[in-house]
N, C-alpha and C positions, 0 to 999 in steps of 0.2 A: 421481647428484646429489651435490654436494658440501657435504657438510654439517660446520659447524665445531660439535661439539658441546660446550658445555660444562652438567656439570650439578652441582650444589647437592650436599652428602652426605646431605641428606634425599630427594633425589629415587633418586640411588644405591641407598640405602637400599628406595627405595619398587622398584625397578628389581629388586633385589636380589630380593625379598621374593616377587615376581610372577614371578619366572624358579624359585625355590624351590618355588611353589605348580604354576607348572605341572608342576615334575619330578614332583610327589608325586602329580598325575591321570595318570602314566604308567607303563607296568609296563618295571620295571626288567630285566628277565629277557626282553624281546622284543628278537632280533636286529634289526628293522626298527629302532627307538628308538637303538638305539646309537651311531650321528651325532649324533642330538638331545640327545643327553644328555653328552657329549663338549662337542658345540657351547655346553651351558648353564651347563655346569661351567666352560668355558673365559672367558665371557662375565660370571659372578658371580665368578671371580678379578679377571676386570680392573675391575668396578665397586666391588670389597672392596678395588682397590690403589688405584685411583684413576689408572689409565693410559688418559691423557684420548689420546694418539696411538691407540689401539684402540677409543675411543668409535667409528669408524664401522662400526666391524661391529654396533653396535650399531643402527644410523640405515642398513644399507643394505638395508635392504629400502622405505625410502622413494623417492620420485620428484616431479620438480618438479609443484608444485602448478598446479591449473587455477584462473585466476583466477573468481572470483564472476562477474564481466561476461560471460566465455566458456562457465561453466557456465548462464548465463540465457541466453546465444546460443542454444545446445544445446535447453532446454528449449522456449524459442521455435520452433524450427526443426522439431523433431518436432511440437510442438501444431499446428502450421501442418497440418503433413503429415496426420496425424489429422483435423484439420478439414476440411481438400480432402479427405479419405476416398481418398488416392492414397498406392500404395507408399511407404515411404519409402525412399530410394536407400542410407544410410547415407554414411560416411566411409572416406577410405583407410587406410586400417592404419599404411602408410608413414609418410606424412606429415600424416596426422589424429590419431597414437595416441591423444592426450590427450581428443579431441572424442569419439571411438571408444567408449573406455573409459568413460567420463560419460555416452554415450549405451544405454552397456549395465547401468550400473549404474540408470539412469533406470527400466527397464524390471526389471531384477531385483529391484528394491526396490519397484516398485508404483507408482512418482512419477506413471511414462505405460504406462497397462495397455495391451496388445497386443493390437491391432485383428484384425479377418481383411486389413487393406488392406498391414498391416507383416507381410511373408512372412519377409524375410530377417531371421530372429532375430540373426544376429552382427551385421545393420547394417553390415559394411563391403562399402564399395564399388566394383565392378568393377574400373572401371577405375582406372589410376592419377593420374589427373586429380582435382587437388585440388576437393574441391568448397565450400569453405568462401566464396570469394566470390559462386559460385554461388549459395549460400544464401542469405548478406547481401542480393542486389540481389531474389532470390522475396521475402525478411521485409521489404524494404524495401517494395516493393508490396503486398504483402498489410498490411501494420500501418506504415503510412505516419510513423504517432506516434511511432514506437520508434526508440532514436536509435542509428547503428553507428558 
C-alpha cells in the first residue's frame, strides 16, 4: 500500500514516545530483540529528523483498507451461513484476501462464534473459483431487502 505519509511534530512526538516505551518492555541483552531494537532506533531517528521520504517504513505494515459495505457483505454472508446451519465454504485466499481476512477476524474476536456446522477454521476456500458473486446472488435470495 502506498501511503503518502505526512505527520504533525506532535504526532512525531507522540510516535516517538511509543517506539521509546515499547524498547523499554524489552530486554535489551536477548539476541532474538536485536532487529527490533535496531529497527526502533532506526525509526525514532527518522521521526526526531523529520525525514518524511522514510515515513513509509513507518505505515508499511499497513494494507488497503476493506470498505465498511464489504466488511457488512462478509458479516452478512457468514450470519446467512449460521442460520441455514450449513458449512460455510470460506473465500479464496488468492483473490478474496481481504474478505478472508475479515472473515477470520470476524470469528477471532467473537463478532460470529463457531458453530460445529463452520469446520473449516481458516475459512478459505477450495477451490480457486472466486466466490464472492456466488455469495451476493445466496444474500440476495435469502435477504431479498438488502441492497448489493
Amino acid at each position: 500500500m502506498d501511503i503518502s505519509l505526512k505527520l504533525t511534530p506532535a504526532e512525531r512526538l507522540i510516535l516517538i514516545g511509543q517506539m521509546e516505551i515499547k524498547m523499554m518492555l524489552r530486554d535489551p541483552y536477548d539476541e532474538d530483540e536485536k532487529d527490533f531494537f535496531k529497527e526502533n532506533e532506526e525509526l525514532i531517528s527518522v521521526l526526531q529528523s523529520g525525514y518524511e521520504a522514510e515515513y513509509d517504513r513507518i505505515s508499511s505494515f499497513l494494507s488497503e483498507p476493506l470498505s465498511e459495505e464489504n466488511c457488512n457483505f462478509v458479516f452478512d454472508i457468514m450470519q446467512m451461513f449460521k442460520c441455514l446451519k450449513t458449512k460455510f465454504p470460506g473465500f479464496n485466499e488468492h483473490n478474496e484476501g481481504k474478505y478472508l481476512g475479515y472473515a477470520n477476524y470476524l470469528l477471532k474476536s467473537g463478532k460470529i462464534e463457531i458453530d460445529e456446522f463452520i469446520t473449516n477454521t481458516k475459512l478459505m476456500a477450495a477451490s480457486s473459483v472466486r466466490s464472492i458473486e456466488r455469495y451476493k446472488k445466496a444474500l440476495k435470495l435469502y435477504c431479498p431487502h438488502l441492497k448489493m
